[in-house]
C-alpha positions in Angstrom: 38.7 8.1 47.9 38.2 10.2 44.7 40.1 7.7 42.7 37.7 5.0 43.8 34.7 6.9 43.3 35.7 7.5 39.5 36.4 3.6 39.4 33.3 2.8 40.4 31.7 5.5 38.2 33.4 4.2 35.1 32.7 0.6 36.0 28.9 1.5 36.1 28.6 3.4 32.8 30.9 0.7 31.4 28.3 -2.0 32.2 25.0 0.5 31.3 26.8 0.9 27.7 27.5 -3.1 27.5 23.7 -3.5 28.3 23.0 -0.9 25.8 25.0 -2.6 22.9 23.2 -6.0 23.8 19.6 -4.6 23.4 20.5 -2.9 20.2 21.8 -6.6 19.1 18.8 -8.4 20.4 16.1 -6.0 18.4 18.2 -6.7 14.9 17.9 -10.1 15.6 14.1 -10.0 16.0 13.5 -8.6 12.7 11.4 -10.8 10.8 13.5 -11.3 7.5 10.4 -10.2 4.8 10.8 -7.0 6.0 12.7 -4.3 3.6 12.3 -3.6 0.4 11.9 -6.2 -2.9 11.9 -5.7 -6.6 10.6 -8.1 -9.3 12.7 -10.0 -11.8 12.3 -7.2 -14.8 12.8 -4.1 -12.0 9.2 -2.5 -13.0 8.4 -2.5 -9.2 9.7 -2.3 -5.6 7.7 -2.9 -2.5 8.6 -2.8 1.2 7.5 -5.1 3.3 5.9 -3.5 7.0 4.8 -5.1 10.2 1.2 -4.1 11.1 0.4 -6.0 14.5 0.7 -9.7 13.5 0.9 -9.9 9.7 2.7 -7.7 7.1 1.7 -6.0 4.3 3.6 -4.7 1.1 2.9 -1.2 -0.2 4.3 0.0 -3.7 7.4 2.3 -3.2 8.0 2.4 -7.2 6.8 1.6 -10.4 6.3 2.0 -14.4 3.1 2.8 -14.1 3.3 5.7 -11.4 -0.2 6.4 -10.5 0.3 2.4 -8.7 3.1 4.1 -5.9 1.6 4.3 -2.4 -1.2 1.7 -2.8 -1.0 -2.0 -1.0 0.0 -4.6 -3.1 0.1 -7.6 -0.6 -1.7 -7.0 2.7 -2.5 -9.7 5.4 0.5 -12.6 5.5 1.1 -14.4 8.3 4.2 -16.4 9.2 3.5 -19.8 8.6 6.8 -21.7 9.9 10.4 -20.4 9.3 10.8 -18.1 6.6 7.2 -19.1 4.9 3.8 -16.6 4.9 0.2 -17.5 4.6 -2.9 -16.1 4.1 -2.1 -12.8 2.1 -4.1 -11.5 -0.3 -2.4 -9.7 -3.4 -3.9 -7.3 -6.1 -3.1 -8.4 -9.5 -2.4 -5.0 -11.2 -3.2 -6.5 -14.3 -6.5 -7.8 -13.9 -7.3 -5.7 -11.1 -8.5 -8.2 -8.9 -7.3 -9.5 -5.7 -6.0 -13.5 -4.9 -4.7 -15.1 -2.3 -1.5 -15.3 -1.7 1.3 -17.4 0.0 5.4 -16.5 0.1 8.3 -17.8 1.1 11.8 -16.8 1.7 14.5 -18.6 -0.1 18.3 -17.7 1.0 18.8 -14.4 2.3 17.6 -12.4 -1.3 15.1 -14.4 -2.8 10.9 -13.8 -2.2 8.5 -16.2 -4.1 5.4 -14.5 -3.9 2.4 -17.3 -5.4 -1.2 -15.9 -5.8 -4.0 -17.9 -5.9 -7.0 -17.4 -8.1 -9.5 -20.4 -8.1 -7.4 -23.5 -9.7 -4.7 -21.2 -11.4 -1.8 -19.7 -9.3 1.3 -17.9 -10.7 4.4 -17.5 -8.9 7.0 -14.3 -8.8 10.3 -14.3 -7.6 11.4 -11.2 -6.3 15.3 -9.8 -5.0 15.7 -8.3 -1.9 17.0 -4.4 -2.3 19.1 -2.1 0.0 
């Protein structure tokens, strides 16, 4: 009887620690990939990415310029299709104005970030960091 009891008792935390593993997997999976951190082509900056309800926004985590670390830089993108984001809105640091902005994921370590002022847009491409 005891030896069947302990059977029985493994076989149950057995299957509660399978479950366990397979919920841990799912989450990861879920992630959406814009989220982590990026830095620009010359390294002057790194953001990270952060879910806030249904969009993402991208705060400043380093830069030259140091009073700039803390403060949004992107805020507002929505996933628009696999791997693409609409609807952003980016503060150009050197004009200090804002723009819209678009961005899309290309490969596992590439982020082209476009802002949109008007008829002019400029495009950034920025690495993915651990």
């Amino acid at each position: 009887m005891y030896k069947q009891n302990t059977f029985v008792m493994y076989k149950v935390l057995f299957s509660f620690l399978l479950m366990l593993v397979s919920i841990a997997g799912f989450s990861q999976n879920t992630k959406d990939p814009i989220i982590g951190k990026w830095t620009d082509d010359a390294q002057d900056r790194t953001i990270e990415f952060v879910a806030q309800g249904d969009h993402f926004n991208a705060v400043i985590l380093k830069a030259k310029d140091g009073s700039l670390v803390g403060k949004t830089q992107i805020s507002g993108l929505q996933i628009n299709g696999s791997n693409a984001y609409k609807n952003g809105t980016i503060y150009v640091i050197k004009q200090g104005k804002t723009a819209s902005c678009t961005a899309k994921i290309n490969g596992n370590n590439q982020l082209v970030i476009t802002g949109k002022m008007g008829f002019f847009s400029k495009s950034q491409t920025w690495t993915r960091t651990k």
